[in-house]
C-alpha positions, 0 to 999 in steps of 0.5 A: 576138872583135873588138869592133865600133863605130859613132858616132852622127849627132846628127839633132836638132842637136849642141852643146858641151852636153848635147841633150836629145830622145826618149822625150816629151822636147821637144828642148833645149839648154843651149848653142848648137846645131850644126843637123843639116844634111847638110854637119855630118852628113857631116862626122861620117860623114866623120870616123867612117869614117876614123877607124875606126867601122863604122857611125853610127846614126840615131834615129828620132821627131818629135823629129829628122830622118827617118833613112831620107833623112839617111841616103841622102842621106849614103851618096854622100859616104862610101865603106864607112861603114855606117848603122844606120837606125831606124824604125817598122814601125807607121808603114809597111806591111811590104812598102814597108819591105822594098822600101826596105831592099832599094834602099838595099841594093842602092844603097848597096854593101851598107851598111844595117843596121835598127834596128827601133824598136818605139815606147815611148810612146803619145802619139808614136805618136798623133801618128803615127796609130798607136793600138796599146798597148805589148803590141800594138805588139811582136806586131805588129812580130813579124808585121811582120818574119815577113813582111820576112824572107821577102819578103827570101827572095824568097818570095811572102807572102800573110799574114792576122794579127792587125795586118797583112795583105798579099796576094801580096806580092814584090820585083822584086830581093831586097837583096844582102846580107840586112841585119841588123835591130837591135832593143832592149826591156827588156819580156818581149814585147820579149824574145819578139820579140827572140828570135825575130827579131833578128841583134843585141839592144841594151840601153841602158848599164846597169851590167854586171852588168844587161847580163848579165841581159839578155844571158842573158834574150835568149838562153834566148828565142833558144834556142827558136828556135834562134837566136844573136843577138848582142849590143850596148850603146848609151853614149855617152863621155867619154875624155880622156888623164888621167881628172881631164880627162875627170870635168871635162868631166863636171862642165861639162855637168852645171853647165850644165843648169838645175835647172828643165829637170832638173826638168821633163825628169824629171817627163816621163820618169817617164810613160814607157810604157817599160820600158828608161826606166824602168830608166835612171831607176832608175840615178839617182833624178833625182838629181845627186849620185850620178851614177857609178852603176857605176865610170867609167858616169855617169848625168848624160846622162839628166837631160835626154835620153830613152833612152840616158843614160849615159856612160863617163867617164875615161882611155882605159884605164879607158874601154877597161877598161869595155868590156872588162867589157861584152865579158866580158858578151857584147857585141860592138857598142858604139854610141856618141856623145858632145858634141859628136859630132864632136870627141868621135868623135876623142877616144874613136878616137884614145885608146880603139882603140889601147888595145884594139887592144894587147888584140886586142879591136879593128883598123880596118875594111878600107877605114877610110884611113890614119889608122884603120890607125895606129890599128890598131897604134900601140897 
């Protein structure tokens, strides 16, 4: 199977540093930062898209811009790019959803995917105006994709449910294609709904060997309902040429967080409400001096960011050796990032897809230009 990748736009700001954000964590920096303004953010769309990613992902929280206008705002200045918008589906109601996934759809040439986010931690979501527990949140997020999916069947939907109610609800124009929904969780309710619902499950970098549990755990749930999602990893990646050059870049960023902000980011975590956080922390204890937690899976980024706190880290080979495993696991869509996210987006494309490539794991998108087509054989 062809592996698929996406990059990431850093939303909350870029810098030569770690940034850290999400999950509780106020957003920081340990150097200065590149402001997430539409001329950078394009230009990383710019950049992926040529250099042979599918798609960019786009978080969603108070701690970053809003992803659904980013994103729009960035579909002119890209040709076949792909966005991987996140969002709340507690914070609209299903229909408007379906309606704006629909004419982004249909706008864009047929270039959104969902990442439906379902929302860890209770004091964000009150400062949304969302007063739903953990449990609740995911049984409502159940109804709320029953009732897009089949508004994106171009049925009409009368549904009285436990959170959401809607009344002879229809769309004027179905999107052309259905998008994929997206969808991460560690929690048993988080995989019930995953199961049921989701093109493709992603799990946060854990080592491999706890990525094939999860990888098992969502399929059995799919398997009652006669589904086969597919599966991604979230990481983010640090490949140099020589794996001595990339493990010194680990050291830079991590020499460049300040003991206190560890400290304070740490305690912060700790309070989570989710199950995914609570398992990165578990990776490393809050610890620094034992942060390659899995051969080339380093777990210095979650020091000071919430979510996905880990990094590949090494020569191209080794990096492409490590998704290699991952694929061996199931996963097919790898979304990655890395600091900054402009230059490293050259680094891991220029370095790791030839790699793959020679292992027929990887070829560059159809529309991806000429650069990405090199890649694609230059091996």
């Amino acid at each position: 199977m062809m592996l698929t990748f996406h990059w990431f736009l850093p939303t909350t700001g870029d810098s030569r540093n770690l940034v850290g954000g999400g999950h509780g964590v106020p957003t920081t920096a340990t150097g200065g930062v590149r402001p997430a303004t539409s001329a950078y953010l394009g230009q990383i769309a710019r950049s992926a898209e040529q250099l042979g990613f599918t798609g960019v992902l786009t978080p969603t929280g108070l701690w970053c811009e809003d992803a659904w206008l980013t994103t729009a705002m960035l579909v002119g200045a890209t040709e076949r790019l792909k966005f991987l918008v996140a969002f709340r589906p507690g914070l609209l109601s299903p229909t408007l959803a379906a309606q704006m996934a629909a004419t982004f759809q249909n706008q864009s040439g047929g270039r959104l995917l969902l990442n439906v986010v379902t929302g860890g931690e209770d004091p964000e979501q009150r400062a949304y105006g969302d007063f739903l527990d953990k449990n609740a949140r995911y049984r409502r997020t159940d109804e709320f994709l029953s009732i897009v999916r089949a508004l994106w069947r171009g049925e009409r939907v009368t549904h009285v449910g436990e959170h959401l109610t809607v009344d002879g609800a229809a769309l004027v124009r179905t999107p052309d294609p259905v998008p994929d929904i997206y969808f991460g969780g560690s929690s048993p309710a988080a995989i019930d709904v995953a199961g049921a619902r989701t093109d493709v499950y992603l799990t946060w970098g854990e080592p491999p060997a706890q990525v094939a549990e999860k990888v098992a755990a969502v399929r059995a749930a799919a398997a009652r309902h006669g589904r086969t999602p597919r599966f991604g990893i979230r990481l983010h990646v640090i490949s140099r040429d020589r794996a001595a050059d990339a493990w010194a870049e680990a050291r830079r960023l991590l020499a460049a967080l300040d003991p206190a902000t560890i400290a304070r980011v740490q305690e912060g975590l700790a309070r989570s409400g989710s199950e995914g956080q609570r398992r990165m922390l578990a990776l490393h204890g809050g610890r620094t001096d034992a942060l390659e937690v899995s051969p080339n899976l380093w777990a210095g980024v979650g020091l000071v960011r919430g979510g996905a706190g880990t990094a590949l880290v090494g020569s191209h080979a080794e990096v492409a050796d490590r998704i290699t495993e991952y694929h061996d696991v199931g996963i097919s869509e790898f979304v990655l990032s890395g600091y900054p996210h402009l230059e490293e987006a050259y680094w891991f494309a220029e370095g790791v897809f030839p790699e793959l490539a020679t292992r027929g794991l990887w070829r560059a998108p159809v529309s991806a230009g000429s650069s990405a087509g090199e890649l694609s054989v230059t091996g």
